[in-house]
C-alpha positions, 0 to 999 in steps of 0.5 A, spaced: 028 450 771 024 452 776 017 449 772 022 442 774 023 445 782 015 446 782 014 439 780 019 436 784 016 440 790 008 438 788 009 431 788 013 428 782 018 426 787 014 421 789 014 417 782 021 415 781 022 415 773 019 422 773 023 425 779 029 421 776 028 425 769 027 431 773 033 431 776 037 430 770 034 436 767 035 441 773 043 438 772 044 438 765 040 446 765 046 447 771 050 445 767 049 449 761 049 456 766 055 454 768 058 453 760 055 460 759 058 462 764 065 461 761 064 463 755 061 470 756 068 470 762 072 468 756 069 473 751 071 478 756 078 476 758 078 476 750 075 483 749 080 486 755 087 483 751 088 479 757 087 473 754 091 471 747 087 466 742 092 460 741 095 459 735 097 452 733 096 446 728 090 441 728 086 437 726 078 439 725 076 431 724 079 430 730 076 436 733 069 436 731 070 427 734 072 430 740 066 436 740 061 429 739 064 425 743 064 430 748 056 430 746 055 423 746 052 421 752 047 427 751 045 425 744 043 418 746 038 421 751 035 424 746 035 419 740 040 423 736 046 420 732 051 423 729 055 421 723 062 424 721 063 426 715 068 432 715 074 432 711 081 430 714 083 438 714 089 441 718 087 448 720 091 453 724 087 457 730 086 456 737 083 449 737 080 450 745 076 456 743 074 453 736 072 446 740 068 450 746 064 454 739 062 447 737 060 444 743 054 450 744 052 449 737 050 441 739 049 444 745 042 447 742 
């Protein structure tokens, strides 16, 4: 992120499409900090008992569709497309807790 600052900084801002990709790198690097973030607060609230893992039905077809949807946008930008495969399974768990492990796995 700070290479993107010291462009910005010496001149890139002048050429809008490139400061433009600029700035959209330094949001989505926020944004990764911040889903970081979250979840090492999270690990923490589960090591110290504090918070409980949640434990329900759903489905992971309809999991996994929510984790690459949420991802979409992200994946277009770069030329990726994903096809949904997975098997119309129902899993017991904590649904939240598993969507946030797939959503940093397509997140890399």
């Amino acid at each position: 992120m700070q290479v993107t600052v010291d462009a910005l900084r010496s001149g890139a801002h002048e050429e809008p499409e490139l400061r433009d990709r600029f700035f959209q790198t330094i949001d989505n690097e926020i944004k990764g900090l911040s889903r970081l973030i979250h979840d090492l607060l999270d690990l923490g609230r589960l090591e110290a008992g504090v918070t409980q893992l949640e434990q329900q039905v759903f489905s992971l077809r309809g999991l996994i569709s929510r984790a690459v949807n949420a991802m979409e946008p992200r994946m277009q930008a770069v030329g990726v497309s994903v096809q949904l495969n997975v098997a119309d399974l129902n899993l017991q768990g904590d649904p939240e807790r598993l969507l946030q492990a797939i959503l940093n796995v397509l997140d890399k």
